[in-house]
N, C-alpha and C positions, 0 to 999 in steps of 0.2 A: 529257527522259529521257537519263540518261549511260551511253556503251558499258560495255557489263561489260568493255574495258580499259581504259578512264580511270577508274574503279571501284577498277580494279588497281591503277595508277597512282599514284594518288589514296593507297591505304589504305598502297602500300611508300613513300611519302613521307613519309606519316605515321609509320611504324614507325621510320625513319630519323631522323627529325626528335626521337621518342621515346629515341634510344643516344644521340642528342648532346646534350639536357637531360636524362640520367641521367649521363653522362661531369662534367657541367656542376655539376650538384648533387653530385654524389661531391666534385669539386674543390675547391665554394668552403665545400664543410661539412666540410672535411678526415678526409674520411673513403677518402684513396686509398691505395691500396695501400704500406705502410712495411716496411723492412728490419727484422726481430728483434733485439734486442740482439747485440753480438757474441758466438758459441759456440752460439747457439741456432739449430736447422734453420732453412730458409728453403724453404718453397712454391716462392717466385715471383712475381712479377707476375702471370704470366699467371693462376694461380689468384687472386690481388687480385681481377683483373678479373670473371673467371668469373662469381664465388659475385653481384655484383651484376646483371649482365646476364644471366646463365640465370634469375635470382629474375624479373629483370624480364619477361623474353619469356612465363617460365613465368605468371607471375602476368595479366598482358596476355591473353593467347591464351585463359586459361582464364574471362577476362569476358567474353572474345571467344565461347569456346563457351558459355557459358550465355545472351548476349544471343541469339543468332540462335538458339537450340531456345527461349527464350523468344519472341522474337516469331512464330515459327512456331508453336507450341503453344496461347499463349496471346494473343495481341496483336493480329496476324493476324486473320480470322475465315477457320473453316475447317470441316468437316464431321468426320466422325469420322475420315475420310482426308486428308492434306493436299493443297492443289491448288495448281496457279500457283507466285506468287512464295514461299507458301512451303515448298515443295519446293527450291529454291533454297537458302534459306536455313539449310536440315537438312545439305542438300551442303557447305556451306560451315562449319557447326559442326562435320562429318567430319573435316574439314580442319586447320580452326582444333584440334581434339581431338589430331589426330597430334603439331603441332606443343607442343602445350602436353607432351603425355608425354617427344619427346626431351626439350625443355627442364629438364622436372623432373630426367629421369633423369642428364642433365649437370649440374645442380644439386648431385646427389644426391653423384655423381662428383667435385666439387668439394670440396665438403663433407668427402668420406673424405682429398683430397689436405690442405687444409686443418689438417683435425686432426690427421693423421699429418705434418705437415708436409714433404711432398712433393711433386715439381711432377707431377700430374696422369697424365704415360705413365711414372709409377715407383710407381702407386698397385697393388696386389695384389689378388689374388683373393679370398683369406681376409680384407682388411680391411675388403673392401666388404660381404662377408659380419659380418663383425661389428659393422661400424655399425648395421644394422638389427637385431641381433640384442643388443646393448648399449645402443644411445642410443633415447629416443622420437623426435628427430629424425628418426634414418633410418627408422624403422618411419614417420611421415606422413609423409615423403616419396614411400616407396615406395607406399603406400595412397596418395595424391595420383597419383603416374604408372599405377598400377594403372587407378584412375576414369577416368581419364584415358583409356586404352587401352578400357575398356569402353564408354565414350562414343561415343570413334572410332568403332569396328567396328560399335557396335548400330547407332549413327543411319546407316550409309552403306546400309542393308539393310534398313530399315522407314519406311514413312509413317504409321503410326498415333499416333495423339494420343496414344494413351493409353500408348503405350511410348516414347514421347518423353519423355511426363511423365515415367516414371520413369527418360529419362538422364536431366533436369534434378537429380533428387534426387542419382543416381549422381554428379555433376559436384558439386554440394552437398556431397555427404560428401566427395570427396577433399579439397574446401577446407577440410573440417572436420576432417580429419587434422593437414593444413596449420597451422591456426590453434591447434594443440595445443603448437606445437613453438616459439614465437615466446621472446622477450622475460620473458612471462608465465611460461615452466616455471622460473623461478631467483628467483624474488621472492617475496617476501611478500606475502599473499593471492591466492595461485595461481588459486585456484577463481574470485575473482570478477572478475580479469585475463582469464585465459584462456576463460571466458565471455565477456567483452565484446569478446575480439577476434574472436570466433569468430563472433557476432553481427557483426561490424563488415565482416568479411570478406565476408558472405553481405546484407548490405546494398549495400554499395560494388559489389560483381560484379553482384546485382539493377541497380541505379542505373547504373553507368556502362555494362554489356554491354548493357542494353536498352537505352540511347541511341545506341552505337556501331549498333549494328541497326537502329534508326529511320534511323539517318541512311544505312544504307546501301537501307534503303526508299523515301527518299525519293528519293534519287540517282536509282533505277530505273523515279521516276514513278510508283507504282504508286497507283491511284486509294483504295486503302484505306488510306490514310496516317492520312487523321479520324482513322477508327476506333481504330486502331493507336494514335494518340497521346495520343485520351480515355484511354482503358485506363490506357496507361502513366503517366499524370501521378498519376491515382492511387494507383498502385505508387511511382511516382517521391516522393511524399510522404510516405511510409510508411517507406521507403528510408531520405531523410532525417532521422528522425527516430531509427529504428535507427541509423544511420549519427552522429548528432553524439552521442546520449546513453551509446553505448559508448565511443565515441570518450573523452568525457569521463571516465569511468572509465579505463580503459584509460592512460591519462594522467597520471591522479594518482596510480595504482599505481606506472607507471615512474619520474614526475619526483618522487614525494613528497614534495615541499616548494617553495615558490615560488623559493627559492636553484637548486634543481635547473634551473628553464628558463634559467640564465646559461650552462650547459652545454652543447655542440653538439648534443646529444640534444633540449634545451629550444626552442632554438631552431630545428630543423627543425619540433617540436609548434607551435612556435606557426606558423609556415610553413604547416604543415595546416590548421589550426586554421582559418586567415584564407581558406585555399583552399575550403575547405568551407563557410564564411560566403556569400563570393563565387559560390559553386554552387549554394547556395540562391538566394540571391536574383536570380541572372541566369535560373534553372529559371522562379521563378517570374515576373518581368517579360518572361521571353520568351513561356510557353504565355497569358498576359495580353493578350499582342499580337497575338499567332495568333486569337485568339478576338476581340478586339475590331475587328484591321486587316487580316488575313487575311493577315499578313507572313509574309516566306519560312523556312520552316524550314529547309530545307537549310543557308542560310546562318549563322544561329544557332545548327543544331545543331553544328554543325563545329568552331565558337568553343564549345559548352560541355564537350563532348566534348574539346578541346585542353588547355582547362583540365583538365579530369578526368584526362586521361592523366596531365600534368604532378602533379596530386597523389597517382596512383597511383607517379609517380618518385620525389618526396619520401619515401612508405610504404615504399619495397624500400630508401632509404639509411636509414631509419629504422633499419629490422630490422638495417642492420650495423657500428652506432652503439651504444657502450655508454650502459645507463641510467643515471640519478645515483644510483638503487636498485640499488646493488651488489649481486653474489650471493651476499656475505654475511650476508644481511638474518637470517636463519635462521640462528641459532649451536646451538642445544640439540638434542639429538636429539627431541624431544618436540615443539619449533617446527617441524622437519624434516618430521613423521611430521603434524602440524594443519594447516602451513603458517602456524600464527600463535603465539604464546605461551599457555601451557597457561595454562587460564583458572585463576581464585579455586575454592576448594572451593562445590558446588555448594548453592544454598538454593533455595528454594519462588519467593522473589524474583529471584532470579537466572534461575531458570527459566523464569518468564514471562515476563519483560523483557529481557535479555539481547540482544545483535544480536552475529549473524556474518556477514562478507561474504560469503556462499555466494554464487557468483555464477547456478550452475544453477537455486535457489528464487528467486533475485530477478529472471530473466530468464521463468520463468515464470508466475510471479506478475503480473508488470509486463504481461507480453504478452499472458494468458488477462484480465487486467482490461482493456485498450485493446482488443483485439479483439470482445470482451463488448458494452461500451459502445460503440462504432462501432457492431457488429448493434443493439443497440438506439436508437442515435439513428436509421441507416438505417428500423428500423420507426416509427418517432414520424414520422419525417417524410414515410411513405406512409400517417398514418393507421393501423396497426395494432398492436391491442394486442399484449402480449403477458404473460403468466401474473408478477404479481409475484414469487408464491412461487416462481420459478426463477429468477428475478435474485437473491433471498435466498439460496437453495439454494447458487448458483453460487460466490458470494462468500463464503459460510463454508465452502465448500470449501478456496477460494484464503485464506481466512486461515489453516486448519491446514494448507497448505501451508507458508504462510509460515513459522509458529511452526515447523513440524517443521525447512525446512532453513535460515534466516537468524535466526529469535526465539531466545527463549531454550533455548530444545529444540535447537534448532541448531547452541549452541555448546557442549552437553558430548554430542550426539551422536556424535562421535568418541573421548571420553575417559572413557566408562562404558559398559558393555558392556548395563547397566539402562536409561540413559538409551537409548541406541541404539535397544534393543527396543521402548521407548514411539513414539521417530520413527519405526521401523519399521511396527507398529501404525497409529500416525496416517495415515503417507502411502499406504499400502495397506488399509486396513481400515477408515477413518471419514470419512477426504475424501475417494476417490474417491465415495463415498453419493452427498455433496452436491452432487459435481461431473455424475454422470452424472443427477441428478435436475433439473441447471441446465437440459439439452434443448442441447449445443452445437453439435450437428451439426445438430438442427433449426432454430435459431438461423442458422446459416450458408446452410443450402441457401435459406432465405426472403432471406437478405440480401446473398448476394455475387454476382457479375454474373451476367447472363443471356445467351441468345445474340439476337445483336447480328441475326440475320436467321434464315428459315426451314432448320432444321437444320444450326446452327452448333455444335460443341461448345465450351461457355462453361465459365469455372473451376467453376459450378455443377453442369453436367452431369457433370464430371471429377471432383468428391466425391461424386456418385449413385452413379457407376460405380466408385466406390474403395471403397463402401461394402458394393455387391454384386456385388464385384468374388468370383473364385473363392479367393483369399488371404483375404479376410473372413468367406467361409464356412465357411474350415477354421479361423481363430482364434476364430472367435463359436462354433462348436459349443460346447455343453455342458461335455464330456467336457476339450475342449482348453483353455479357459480353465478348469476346476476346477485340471486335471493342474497349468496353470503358477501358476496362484497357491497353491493347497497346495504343489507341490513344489519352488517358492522357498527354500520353507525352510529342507527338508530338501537339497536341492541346495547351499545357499549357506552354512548353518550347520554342518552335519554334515560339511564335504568342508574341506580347506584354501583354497579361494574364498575364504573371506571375508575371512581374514586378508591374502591377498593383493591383495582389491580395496579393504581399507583403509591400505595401505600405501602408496597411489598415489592423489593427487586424481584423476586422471580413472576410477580405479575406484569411489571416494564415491561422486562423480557420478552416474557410470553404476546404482553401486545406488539412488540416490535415484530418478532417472528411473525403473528398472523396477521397482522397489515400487508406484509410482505409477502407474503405465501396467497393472502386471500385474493391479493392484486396479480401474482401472476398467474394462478389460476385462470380467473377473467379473463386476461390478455390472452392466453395463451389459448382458451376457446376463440377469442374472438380474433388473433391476427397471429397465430403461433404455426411454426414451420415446423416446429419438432412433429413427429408421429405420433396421434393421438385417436383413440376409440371412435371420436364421432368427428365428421366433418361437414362445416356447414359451407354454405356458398355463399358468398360476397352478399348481397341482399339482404338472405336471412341473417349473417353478422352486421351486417349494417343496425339492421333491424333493429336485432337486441341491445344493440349500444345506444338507439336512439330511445328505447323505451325504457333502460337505466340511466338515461341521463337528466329525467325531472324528477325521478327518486332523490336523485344528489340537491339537486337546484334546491328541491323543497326543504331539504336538510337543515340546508345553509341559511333557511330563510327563517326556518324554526328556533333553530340555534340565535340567529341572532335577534330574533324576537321575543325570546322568550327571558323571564323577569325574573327566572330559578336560574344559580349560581351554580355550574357543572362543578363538583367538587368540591363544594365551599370551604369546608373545615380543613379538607386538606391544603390548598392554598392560603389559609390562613396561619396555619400551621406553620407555615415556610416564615412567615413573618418578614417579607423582602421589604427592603426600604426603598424600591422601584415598581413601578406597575402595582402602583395597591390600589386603585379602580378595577376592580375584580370583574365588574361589569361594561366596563368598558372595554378589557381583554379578551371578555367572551365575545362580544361585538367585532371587534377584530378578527376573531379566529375564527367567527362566521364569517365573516366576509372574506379573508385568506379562502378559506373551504370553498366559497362560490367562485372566487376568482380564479383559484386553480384547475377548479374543475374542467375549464375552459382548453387550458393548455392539452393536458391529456385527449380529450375528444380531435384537436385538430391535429396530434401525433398518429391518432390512430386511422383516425380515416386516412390521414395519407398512407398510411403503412400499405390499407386496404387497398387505397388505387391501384399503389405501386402492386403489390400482391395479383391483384386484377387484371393489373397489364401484364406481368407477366404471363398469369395463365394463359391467357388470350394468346401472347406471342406464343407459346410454349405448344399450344393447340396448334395455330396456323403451322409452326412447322415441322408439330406430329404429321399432321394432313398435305404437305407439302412432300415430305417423305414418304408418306403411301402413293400420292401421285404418281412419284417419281417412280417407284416400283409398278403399279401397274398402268400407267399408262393411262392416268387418269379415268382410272372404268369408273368410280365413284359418281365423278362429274357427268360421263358419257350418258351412266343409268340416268342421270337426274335430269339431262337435257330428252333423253327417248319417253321419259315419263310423262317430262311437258308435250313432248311429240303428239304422245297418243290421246293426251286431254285436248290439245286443237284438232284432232280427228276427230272425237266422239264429239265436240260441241260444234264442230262444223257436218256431222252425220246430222246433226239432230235438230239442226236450225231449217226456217223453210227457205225452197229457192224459188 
């Protein structure tokens, strides 16, 4: 066991070792700090240097705090309160959290000096205010140090699992700020870039923070290493798998064409590229060797972790290395406003067949299907069945997913306000059915870890507890899931929202997500099999379904009644040489709305017979089985009951 200061020691050696292979890689990928043409401002150096080294520390620290509330949270084995060493380890994610917010925030500072090109103590007040208030950079930035600080403060003041868990998400989203503002916001196919790095992001901080954290478990002896390490290999494989398949996207966005890796941009790619190959495969001949030799981790992990910093150095010169996809990939205001060129006029064929890179439909598609099939191999290989028609269910969900935001639906969902309505429709109104009829939260709680010893909280216990958590009981109500999926519409249609969350991919996005999420919701109160806080009885769901269904009707009747243009300028904007009765479209897309409406109501109700029948079957032959055990006493009391009311009314009558 090593002192917590050769620990110290140890990790500011490392940190050091990390500025002189990032000085190292800036150098030989000529990516160091150069003078402006003559007449044009000059930063500095010293800003050169900044904008690398604050990305770096910021980016470092903030794996740094997701590893250690990972292995404390989840890795560790611990009770509902943390104990031991990982208590330790929450302190030190406090830590590691302070340090990642200055960073950013000097980043952040850098960045204003940069673009105003100024050297850094000449940077103003108002500009740093208008960064965040002008660029999406500055806004994830500051949501990045924001998380950051929330992080800090929560974890130095709680041992509970279960509000740890949700810094780890807190730390999550700021990188998912972070990962908004990259490479991917000036290129062509924005959406399916900036998904994949944003996935890439939240893999790589999984994967290398929970290695830097084992290894600093192990450093301290701590006998629950095993444990810690089964765990992680698992994650650590999952990890990888996120980690090279975005990667690979992410990649072919920036270098778009094989000419492009001649480029120093290409060439740092393939540098990753080969770092990542190498990080597989030493991952996996090392925990190989652990298991079969019982060889030393510490020493291994230290070597794979060195590597791993070293590619997380390569990733921050990456980000300040131009791509061979210039940012004027996008000339048209219409490319601009898609992120890709306005497609052919729309046909019946085009619409079914069609592919768009959406990156948000294809990262959940990809993921609810690999997750899906994992829980079902995990049950085949304990022996247990499970209901095919929810594997069925599941996946024609995740296909009108797909079709709604990458198929052909997908690609004039942006560029007809008819078409729109129809994705809209699908992704809230007919795949969630499927999805919440899959059972995926029953699916999980049967298949993901367990606890490892007598009242440990396991990742399984932490989705019980999320599920009837007291936030789960105010969105599952009735009342609250009716309010938000009815008045999506009227919120988002009727208000200038919409136009302005189409004006921006990560507001597409964002509506594709809540259409989808606000629809399973709803379903999932009204026809859902998973395990959930409240449950209502066939009647009262009936109920509610029939008293949000003239919310809808009236929508549709508003919508296409009404003489104001949903999004006018931006539809104009597109300038399409098809469908230019802009009023005549919205007319349409009301009536698509009313017309659909219709499908979903008579999916549901049946769900609910079926649902209905079985309870009923499922009753009779609970009640068929206590019979059977006593001998019908149930029935017996019930018939001696009627006995003695024809006694007393034959006592009481005159003869």
């Amino acid at each position: 066991m090593r002192s917590p200061a050769r620990t110290t020691a140890l990790a500011s050696a490392g940190l050091a070792a990390t500025l002189v292979a990032l000085v190292a890689v800036v150098v030989l990928s000529g990516a160091t700090p150069k003078a402006p043409p003559p007449g044009l401002p000059d930063p500095g150096r010293v800003v050169g240097w900044a904008l690398p080294v604050s990305r770096l520390i910021s980016d470092l620290f903030a794996t740094v705090t997701v590893g250690f509330l990972l292995v404390a949270v989840v890795l560790l084995p611990s009770g509902s309160r943390l104990e031991g060493l990982a208590v330790q380890a929450v302190r030190l994610a406090s830590k590691a959290a302070w340090i990642w917010a200055i960073a950013a925030l000097v980043h952040y500072w850098a960045n204003v000096a940069d673009l105003y090109a100024r050297p850094m103590s000449g940077v103003e007040i108002g500009q740093l205010v208008d960064f965040a208030w002008l660029f999406s950079t500055g806004r994830g930035l500051l949501l990045q140090a924001l998380a950051a600080i929330i992080v800090a403060a929560w974890s130095q003041w709680t041992f509970s699992v279960r509000q740890l868990a949700v810094c780890i998400v807190v730390a999550l989203g700021g990188l998912i700020a972070l990962g908004m503002t990259g490479h991917s916001a000036s290129a062509g196919s924005h959406m399916l870039a900036t998904a994949g790095l944003v996935l890439h992001l939240i893999g790589v901080v999984l994967w290398v923070g929970g290695l830097i954290a084992l290894a600093w478990v192990a450093l301290r002896g701590s006998k629950r290493l095993p444990d810690a390490l089964s765990r992680y290999s698992t994650l650590a494989a999952w990890c990888f798998a996120i980690v090279a398949v975005s990667g690979i996207v992410v990649a072919i966005v920036n270098v778009g064409s094989l000419g492009g890796l001649q480029e120093p941009y290409g060439f740092l790619i393939v540098a990753k590229a080969l770092g990542l190959i190498g990080l597989g495969v030493f991952g996996v001949l090392q925990r190989r060797r652990i298991r079969e030799q019982g060889g030393s981790f510490v020493r291994l992990a230290l070597v794979e972790v060195a590597l791993m910093v070293l590619t997380v150095v390569v990733a921050v010169v990456l980000g300040r290395t131009p791509t061979p996809v210039g940012e004027d990939v996008l000339t048209t205001r219409a490319e601009l406003l898609l992120g890709r060129p306005l497609p052919p006029e729309p046909t019946w064929g085009r619409a079914l067949i069609g592919f768009a890179p959406d990156g948000v439909g294809l990262a959940i598609v990809a993921l609810g299907a690999a997750l899906y099939l994992t829980g079902l191999r995990v049950l085949r290989r304990r022996g247990i069945d499970w209901p095919i028609g929810r594997t069925i269910s599941w996946f024609v969900g995740l296909a009108i997913v797909a079709w709604s935001t990458f198929g052909g639906l997908g690609v004039y969902a942006g560029v007809a306000f008819s078409l729109h309505m129809v994705s809209h429709m699908m992704l809230s109104m007919v795949a969630p059915i499927f999805l919440v009829l899959g059972a995926p939260m029953t699916l999980a709680l049967r298949t993901l870890p367990g606890p490892r010893r007598p009242g440990e909280h396991a990742p399984r216990s932490l989705l019980r507890d999320a599920l009837h958590s007291p936030l789960s009981k105010f969105y599952t109500h009735p009342v609250i899931a009716a309010v938000i999926f009815v008045g999506t519409l009227y919120g988002v249609y009727f208000t200038s929202l919409f136009e302005v969350l189409m004006r921006t991919h990560s507001g597409h996005a964002f509506m594709e997500i809540h259409f989808l999420f606000s629809g399973f919701l709803f379903y999932y109160v009204m026809i859902g099999v998973d395990p959930s806080p409240r449950r209502l009885g066939p009647l009262a769901r009936f109920g509610v379904l029939m008293l949000s269904v003239p919310f809808h009707a009236f929508f549709s009747v508003a919508l296409m009644s009404s003489s104001t243009i949903v999004a006018k300028s931006y539809y104009e904007g597109l300038d399409r040489p098809y469908l230019t009765d802009l009023a005549h479209d919205q007319y349409l897309g009301g009536g698509i709305a009313w017309a659909m409406g219709e499908v979903p109501l008579l999916l549901v109700v049946a769900a609910m017979f079926v649902q209905w029948f079985r309870s009923d079957a499922r009753e009779a032959a609970r009640t068929d089985r206590a019979a059977d055990r006593d001998d019908d006493a149930e029935l017996e009391q019930y018939n001696a009951y009627l006995a003695r009311l024809r006694q007393h009314d034959a006592a009481r009558s005159p003869k």
